[in-house]
C-alpha positions in Angstrom: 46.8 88.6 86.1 49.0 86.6 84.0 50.7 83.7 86.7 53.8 82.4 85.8 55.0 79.1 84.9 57.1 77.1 87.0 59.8 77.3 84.8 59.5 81.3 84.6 60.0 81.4 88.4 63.2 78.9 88.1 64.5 81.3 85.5 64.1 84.2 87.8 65.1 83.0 90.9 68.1 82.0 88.8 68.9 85.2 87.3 68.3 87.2 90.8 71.5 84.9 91.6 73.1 86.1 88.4 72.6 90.1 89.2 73.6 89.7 93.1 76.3 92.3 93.7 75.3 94.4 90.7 74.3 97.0 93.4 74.5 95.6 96.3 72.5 97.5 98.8 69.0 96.3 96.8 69.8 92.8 96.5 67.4 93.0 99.8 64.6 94.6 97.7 65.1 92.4 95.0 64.4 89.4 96.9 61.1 90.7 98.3 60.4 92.2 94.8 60.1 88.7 93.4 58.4 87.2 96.4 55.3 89.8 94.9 56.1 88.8 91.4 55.5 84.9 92.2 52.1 86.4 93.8 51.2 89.0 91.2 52.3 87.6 88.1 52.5 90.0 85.2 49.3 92.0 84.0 47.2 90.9 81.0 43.9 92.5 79.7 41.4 91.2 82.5 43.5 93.7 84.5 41.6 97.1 84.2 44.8 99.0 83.7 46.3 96.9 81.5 43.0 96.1 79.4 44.3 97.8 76.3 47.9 96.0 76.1 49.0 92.2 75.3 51.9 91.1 77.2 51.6 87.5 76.4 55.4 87.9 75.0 56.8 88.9 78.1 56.9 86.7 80.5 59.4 84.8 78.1 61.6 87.3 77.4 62.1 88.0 81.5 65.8 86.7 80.7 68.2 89.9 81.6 70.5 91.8 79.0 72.1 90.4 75.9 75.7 90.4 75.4 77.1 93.1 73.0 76.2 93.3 69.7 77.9 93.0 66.3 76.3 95.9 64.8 74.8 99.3 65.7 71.7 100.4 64.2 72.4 103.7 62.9 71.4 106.8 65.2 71.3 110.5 64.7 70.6 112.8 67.7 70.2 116.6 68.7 72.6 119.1 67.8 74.3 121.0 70.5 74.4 118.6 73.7 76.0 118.7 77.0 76.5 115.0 77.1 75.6 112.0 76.4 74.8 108.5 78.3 74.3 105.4 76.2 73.1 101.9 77.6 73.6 99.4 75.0 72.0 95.9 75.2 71.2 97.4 79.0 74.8 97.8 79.4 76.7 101.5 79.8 78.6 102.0 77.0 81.5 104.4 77.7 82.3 104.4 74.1 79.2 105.5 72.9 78.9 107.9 76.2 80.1 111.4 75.7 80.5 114.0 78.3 80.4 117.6 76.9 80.5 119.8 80.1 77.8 118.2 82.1 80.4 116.2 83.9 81.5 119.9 85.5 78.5 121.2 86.7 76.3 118.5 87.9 77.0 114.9 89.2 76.3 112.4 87.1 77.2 108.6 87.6 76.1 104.7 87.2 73.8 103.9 90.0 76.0 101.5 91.5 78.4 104.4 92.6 75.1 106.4 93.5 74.5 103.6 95.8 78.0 103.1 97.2 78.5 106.6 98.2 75.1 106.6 99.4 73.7 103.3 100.4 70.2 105.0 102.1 69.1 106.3 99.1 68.0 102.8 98.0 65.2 103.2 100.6 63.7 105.9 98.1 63.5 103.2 95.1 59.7 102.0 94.5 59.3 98.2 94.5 56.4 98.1 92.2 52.9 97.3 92.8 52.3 95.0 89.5 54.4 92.5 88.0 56.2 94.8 85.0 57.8 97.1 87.7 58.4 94.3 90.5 60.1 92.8 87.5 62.2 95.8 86.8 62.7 95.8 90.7 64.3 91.8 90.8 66.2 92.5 87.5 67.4 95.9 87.2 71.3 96.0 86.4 72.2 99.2 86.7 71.2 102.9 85.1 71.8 106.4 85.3 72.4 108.7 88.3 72.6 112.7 88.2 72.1 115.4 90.4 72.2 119.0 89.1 73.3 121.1 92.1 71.2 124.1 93.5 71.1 127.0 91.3 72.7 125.8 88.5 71.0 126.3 85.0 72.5 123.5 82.2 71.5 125.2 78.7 72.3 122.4 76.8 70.6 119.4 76.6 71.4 115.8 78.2 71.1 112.8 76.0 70.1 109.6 77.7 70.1 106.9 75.1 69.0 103.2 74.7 70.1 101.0 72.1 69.1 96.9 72.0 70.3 95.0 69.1 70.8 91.4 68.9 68.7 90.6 71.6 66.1 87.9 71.1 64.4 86.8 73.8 66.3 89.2 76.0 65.1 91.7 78.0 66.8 95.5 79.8 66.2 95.5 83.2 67.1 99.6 84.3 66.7 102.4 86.9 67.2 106.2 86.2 67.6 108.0 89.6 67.1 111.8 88.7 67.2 114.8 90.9 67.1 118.7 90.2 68.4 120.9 93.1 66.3 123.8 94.5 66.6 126.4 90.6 68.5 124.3 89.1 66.8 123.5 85.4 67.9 120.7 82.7 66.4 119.5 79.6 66.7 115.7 79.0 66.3 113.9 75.5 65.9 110.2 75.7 65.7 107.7 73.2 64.3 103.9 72.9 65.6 102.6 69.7 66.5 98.9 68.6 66.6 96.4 65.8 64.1 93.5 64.4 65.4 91.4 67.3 62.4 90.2 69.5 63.3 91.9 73.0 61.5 93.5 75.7 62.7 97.0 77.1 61.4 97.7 80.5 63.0 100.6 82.2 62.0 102.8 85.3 63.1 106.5 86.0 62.6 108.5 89.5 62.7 112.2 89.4 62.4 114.2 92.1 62.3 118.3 91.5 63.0 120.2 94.4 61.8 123.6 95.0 61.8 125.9 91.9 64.0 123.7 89.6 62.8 122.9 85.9 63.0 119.9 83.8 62.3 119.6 80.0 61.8 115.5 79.6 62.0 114.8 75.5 61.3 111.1 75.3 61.1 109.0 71.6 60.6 105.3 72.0 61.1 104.4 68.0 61.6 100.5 69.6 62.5 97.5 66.9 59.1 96.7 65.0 59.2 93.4 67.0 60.0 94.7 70.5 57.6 95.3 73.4 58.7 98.7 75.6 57.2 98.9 78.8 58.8 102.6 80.4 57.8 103.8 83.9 58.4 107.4 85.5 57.5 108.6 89.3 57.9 112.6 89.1 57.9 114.5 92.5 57.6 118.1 92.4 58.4 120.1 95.1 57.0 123.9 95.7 57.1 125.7 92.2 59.1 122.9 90.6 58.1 122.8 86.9 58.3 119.2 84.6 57.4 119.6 81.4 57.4 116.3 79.5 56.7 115.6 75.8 56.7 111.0 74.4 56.4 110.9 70.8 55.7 106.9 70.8 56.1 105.6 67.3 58.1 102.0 67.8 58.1 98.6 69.2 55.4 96.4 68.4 53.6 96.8 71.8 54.5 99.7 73.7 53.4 101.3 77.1 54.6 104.9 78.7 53.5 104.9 82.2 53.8 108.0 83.9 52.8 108.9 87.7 53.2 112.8 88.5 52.8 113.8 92.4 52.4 117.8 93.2 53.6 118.1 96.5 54.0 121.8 96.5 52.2 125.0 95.8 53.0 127.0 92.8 54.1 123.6 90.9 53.1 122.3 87.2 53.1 119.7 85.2 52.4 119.0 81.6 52.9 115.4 80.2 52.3 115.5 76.5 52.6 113.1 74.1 52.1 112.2 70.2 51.6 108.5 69.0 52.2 107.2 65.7 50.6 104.0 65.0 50.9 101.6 61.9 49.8 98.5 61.1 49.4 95.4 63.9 51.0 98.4 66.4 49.5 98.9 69.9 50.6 102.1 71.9 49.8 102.6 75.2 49.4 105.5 77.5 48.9 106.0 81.0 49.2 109.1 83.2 48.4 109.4 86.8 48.4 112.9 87.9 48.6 113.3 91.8 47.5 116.9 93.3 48.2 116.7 96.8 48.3 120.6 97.8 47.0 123.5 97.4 47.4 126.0 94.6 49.3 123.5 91.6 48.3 122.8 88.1 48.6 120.6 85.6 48.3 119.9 81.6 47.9 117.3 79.5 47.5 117.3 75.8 47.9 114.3 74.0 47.5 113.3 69.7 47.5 110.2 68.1 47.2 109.3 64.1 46.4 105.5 63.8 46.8 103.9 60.2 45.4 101.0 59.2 45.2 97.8 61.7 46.8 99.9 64.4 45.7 100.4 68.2 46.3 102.9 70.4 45.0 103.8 74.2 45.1 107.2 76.5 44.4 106.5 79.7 44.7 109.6 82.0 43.5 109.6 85.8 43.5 113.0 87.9 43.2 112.8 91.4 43.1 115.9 93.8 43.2 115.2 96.9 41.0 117.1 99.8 43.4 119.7 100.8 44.6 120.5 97.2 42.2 123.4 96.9 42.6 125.8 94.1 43.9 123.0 91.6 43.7 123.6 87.6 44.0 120.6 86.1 43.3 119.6 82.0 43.3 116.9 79.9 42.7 116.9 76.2 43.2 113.3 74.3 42.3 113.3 70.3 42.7 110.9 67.7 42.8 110.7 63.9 41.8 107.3 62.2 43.6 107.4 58.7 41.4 103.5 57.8 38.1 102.5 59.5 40.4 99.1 60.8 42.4 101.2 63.6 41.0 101.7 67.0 41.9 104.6 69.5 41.1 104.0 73.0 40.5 107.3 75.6 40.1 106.4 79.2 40.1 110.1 80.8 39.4 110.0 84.7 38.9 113.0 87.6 38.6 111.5 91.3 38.4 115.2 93.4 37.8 115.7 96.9 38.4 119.2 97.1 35.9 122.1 96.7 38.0 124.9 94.5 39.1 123.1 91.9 38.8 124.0 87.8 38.8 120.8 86.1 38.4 119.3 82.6 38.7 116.2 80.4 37.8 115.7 76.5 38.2 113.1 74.1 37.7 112.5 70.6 38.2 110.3 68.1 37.6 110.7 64.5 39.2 110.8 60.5 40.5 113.8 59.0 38.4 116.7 58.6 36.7 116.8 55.1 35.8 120.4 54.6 39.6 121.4 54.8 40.6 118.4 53.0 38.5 119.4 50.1 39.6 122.9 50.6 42.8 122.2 49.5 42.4 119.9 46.7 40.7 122.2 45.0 43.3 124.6 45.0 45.3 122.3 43.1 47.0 120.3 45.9 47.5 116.6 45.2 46.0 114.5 48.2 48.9 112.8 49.7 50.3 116.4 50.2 46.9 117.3 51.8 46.6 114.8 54.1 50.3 115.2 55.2 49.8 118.6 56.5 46.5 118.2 58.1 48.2 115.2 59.9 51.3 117.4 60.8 49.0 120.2 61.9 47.1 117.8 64.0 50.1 116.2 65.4 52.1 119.8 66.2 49.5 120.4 68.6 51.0 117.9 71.2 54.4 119.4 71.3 53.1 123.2 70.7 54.8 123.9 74.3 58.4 123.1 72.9 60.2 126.2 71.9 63.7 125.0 71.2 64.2 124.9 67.5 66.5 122.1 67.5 64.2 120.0 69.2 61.1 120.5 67.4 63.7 119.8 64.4 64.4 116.4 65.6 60.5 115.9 66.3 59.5 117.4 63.0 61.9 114.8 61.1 60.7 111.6 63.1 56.9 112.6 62.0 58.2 113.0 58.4 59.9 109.8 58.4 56.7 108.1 60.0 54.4 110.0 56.9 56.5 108.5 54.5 56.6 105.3 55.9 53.1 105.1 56.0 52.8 106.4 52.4 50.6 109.2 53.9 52.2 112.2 52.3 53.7 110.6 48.8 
């Protein structure tokens, strides 16, 4: 673990005094959150889970949100939304917030009302078991709220959004609290974005599916080239709930998704899916835990990554089934493509089963682009950079193969061209 200095823990205990009141009915929690954190510290690379990842930044940028910021770094979303939540500098934005019919059908709100109207529901927030999500726990000030009623099927996607600009040596402290009715089915896109401020965005989401409802998670962290993005998610799924959930990571100069997916119920699935761009002196981080606890649920995972020159990158996906989760189908498929011989992709695939009827399997590889078809197409009179750009985009369309919205796979489709170009990979 990485301890922290006296002066860290002054500046902590200091700022837990700052966000008392915030939401008043964890100020409780928060207090025991950062009795752990003094004990824990924050996790460096001698931690096993964290081995992959330097967080030797953090634990000076602990300091909560920044104040508002002079200018916005320009942002283009999907087409066709049903509203729109923005969080700027850790701070709701109503100006930047639009609601476009969600508001009518589902009930969405800052946490603090969440909490007011319902002060027991705090007892479902996780503290955190290391020091990046006890931090999250002392610090958070505020986040989203919704709940889409029973039955009720929102067609149009909801766009949560999070901007920091201006914000060196800052950090965003927030908690999503997200919960789908028995049928009821949303699609969420959410965005990390920021400028070449030095900041560190650390936000935790809870989702809970309850029997038969369906979410479509969308998540691109395209973080300021100097930021670190730490972002964790607890998914519950109830009996034949369904979260599918595609992270195309491509920003920040250190960033970790973190994702921990409990089947509690038969007939449910999961997929977590993810793409990560890499470039030079980038490391990317993944790490999904994927919890079968009953009988008769599966789960996917299928995850890409294209690493140029100097860049790092780590998978690291644990499946546990549990004894009683007979009849589990679980999969895992992690491959990486090393555009220079200086990157390095890391896979760490785990299965930890105690039942008996189970159809498992994990496979990684990592290797450069495939010669034979390269050479295929320069000699039908392709030019290279053109060659290597679609084999990349073939490779990478792989990871988001389950998306079937148009205007989705759009928005992907232009974040993986503009990430070619940057890296001068397709001319």
């Amino acid at each position: 673990m990485q301890h922290l200095k006296p002066e860290h823990i002054h500046s902590l205990e200091a700022q837990l005094e700052g966000v008392k009141g915030l939401l008043p009915e964890a100020d409780d929690m928060r207090r025991f959150a950062l009795e752990r954190l003094k004990e824990t510290g924050l996790p460096n690379k001698r931690d096993e889970d964290w081995r992959y990842m330097d967080l030797s930044d953090v634990a000076g940028k602990i300091h909560v949100s920044a104040g508002k910021p002079k200018n916005m770094p320009a942002f283009k979303g999907a087409a066709g939304i049903s509203g729109r939540v923005t969080y700027l500098n850790g701070r709701h934005s109503e100006d930047l917030s639009m609601d476009a019919g969600i508001g009518q059908v589902a009930t969405l709100s800052m946490l603090a009302q969440r909490l007011a109207s319902d002060p027991d529901s705090v007892d479902g927030f996780a503290v955190g078991h290391d020091g990046i999500h006890l931090a999250n726990t002392v610090l958070m000030s505020g986040g989203m709220a919704l709940t889409v009623p029973e039955g009720i099927a929102i067609d149009q996607p909801l766009e949560l959004e999070h901007v920091t600009s201006e914000a060196d040596d800052h950090a965003v402290h927030l908690r999503h609290a997200i919960e789908l009715k028995p049928g009821s089915s949303l699609t969420i896109i959410e965005y990390f974005r920021g400028d070449s401020s030095s900041y560190w965005n650390n936000v935790v989401s809870q989702i809970r599916l309850s029997k038969g409802a369906k979410l479509r998670h969308i998540r691109i962290i395209d973080e300021g080239a100097q930021a670190t993005h730490t972002s964790r998610m607890f998914v519950d799924l109830d009996a034949g709930a369904r979260y599918d959930s595609f992270t195309l990571g491509m920003g920040g100069k250190a960033a970790r998704s973190d994702v921990t997916v409990r089947l509690m119920g038969a007939d449910a699935f999961a997929s977590i899916d993810g793409l990560s761009l890499g470039h030079a002196g980038q490391t990317l981080d993944t790490f999904v835990r994927m919890q079968h606890m009953v009988p008769g649920a599966d789960s996917d995972q299928v995850h890409r990554t294209v690493l140029a020159a100097q860049a790092t990158s780590a998978f690291q996906g644990r499946i546990l089934v549990e004894r009683d989760a007979q009849q589990t189908n679980a999969d895992q498929s992690c491959k990486a493509i090393l555009l220079d011989r200086s990157a390095e992709a890391n896979a760490k695939p785990e299965l930890e089963i105690y039942a008996d009827d189970v159809k498992c399997s994990h496979g990684a590889t990592v290797g450069e682009l495939d010669d034979t078809a390269l050479f295929y197409m320069l000699a039908r009179g392709m030019d290279p950079q053109t060659a290597k750009g679609l084999l990349i985009k073939a490779f990478a369309s792989e990871s988001f193969a389950r998306i079937d919205d148009q205007d989705i796979l759009d928005l992907i489709e232009e974040k993986v061209d503009s990430w070619l170009a940057r890296e001068r990979v397709d001319g």
